[in-house]
C-alpha positions as CSV (number, residue, x, y, z in Angstrom):
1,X,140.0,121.4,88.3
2,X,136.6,119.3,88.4
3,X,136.1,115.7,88.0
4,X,133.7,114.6,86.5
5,X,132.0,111.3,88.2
6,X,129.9,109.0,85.7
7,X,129.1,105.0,86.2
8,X,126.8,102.9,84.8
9,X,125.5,101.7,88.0
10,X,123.3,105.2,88.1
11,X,120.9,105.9,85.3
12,X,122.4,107.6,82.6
13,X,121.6,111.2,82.1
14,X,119.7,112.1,78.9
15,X,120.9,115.9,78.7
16,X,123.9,117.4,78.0
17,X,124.9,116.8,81.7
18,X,127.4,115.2,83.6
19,X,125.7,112.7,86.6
20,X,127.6,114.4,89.1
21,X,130.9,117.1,89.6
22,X,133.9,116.6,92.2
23,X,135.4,119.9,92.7
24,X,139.0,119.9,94.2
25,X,137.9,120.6,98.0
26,X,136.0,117.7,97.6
27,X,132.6,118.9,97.1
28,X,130.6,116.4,95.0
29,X,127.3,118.3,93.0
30,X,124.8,115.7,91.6
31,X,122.4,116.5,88.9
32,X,118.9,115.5,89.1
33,X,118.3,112.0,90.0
34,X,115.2,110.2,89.2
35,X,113.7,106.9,89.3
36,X,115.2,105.8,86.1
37,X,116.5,102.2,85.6
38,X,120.1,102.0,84.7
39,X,119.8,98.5,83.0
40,X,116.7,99.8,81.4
41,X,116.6,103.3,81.1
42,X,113.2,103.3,81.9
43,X,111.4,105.2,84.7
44,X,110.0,102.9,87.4
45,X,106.0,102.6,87.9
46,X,105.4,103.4,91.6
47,X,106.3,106.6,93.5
48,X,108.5,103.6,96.0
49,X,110.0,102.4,93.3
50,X,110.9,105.6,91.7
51,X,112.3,107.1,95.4
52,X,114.5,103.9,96.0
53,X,116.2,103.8,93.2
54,X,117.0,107.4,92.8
55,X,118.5,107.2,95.9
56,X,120.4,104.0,94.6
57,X,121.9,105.9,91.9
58,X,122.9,108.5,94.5
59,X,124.2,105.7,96.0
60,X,126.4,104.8,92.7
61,X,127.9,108.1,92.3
62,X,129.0,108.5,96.0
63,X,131.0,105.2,95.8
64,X,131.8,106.0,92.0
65,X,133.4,109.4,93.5
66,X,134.7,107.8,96.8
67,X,132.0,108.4,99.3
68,X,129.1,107.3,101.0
69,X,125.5,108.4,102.1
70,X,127.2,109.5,105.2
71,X,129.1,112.5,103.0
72,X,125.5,113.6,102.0
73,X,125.6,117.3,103.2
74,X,122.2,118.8,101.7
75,X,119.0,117.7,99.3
76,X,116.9,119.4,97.7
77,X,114.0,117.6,97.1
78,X,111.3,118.3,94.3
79,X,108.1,116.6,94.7
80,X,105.2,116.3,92.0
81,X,102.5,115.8,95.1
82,X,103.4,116.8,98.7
83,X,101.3,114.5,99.7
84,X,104.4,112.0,99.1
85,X,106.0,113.8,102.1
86,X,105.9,111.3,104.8
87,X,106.5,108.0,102.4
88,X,109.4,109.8,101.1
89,X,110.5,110.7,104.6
90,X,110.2,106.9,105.8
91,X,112.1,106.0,102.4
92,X,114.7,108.5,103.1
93,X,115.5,107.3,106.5
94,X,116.6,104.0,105.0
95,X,119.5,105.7,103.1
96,X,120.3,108.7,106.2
97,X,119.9,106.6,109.3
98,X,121.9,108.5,111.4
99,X,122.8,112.1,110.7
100,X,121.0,112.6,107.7
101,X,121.7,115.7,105.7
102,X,119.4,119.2,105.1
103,X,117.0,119.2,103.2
104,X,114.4,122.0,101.2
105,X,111.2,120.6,99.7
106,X,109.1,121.8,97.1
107,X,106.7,121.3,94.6
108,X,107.0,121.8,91.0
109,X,104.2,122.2,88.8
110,X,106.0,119.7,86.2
111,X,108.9,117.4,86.0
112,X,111.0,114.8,83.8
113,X,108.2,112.7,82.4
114,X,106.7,110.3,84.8
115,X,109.1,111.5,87.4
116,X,107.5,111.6,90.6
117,X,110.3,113.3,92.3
118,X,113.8,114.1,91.8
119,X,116.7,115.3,94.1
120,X,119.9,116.8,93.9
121,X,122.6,116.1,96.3
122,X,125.8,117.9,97.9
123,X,128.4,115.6,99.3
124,X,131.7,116.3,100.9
125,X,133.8,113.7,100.2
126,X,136.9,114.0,103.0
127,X,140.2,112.9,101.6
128,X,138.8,113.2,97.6
């Protein structure tokens, strides 16, 4: 049966959604994360801001579920502008320095409000 993995420390989710799945073979399923504040709730201003802390609150639910960035099999990235490519990329490697995971890109004509980008995430969480 699936656990479902919720914590403040990510921004909640404003659908009828759970932040993110464990199944029992240990495969964690995120839903979308954005740039949204968890103290706040509010999405932050830059395209920087809005990539570091989506990746935080990734962050939140792999240690909330028992893993790390490290358990990070695949991403699939959405990007308002592909022109964000390479800072994204240089953000990215702050989070996935060594082995970082797959990834797909692409470009959706419209996301959450003021979302730059979103991602969702597939972890494999050994031992979970």
């Amino acid at each position: 049966m699936k656990r479902v993995i919720a914590t403040t420390s990510a921004a909640a989710m404003y659908n009828p959604v759970s932040q993110a799945t464990l199944a029992p073979n240990g495969m964690l399923y995120t839903a979308g994360m954005i740039g949204r504040s968890p103290e706040t709730g509010q999405m932050l201003p830059t395209f920087d801001e809005q990539a570091h802390q989506a990746l935080r609150n990734l962050g939140a639910l792999l240690q909330e579920a028992g893993g790390t960035y490290a358990d990070v099999m695949f991403l699939q990235l959405y990007l308002l502008d592909m022109d964000s490519i390479e800072r994204f990329n240089e953000i990215f490697r702050q989070y996935f320095q060594v082995e970082p995971p797959a990834r797909a890109v692409c470009q959706p004509l419209k996301l959450y409000p003021v979302a730059l980008l979103m991602f969702t995430a597939v972890a494999c969480l050994h031992g979970a």
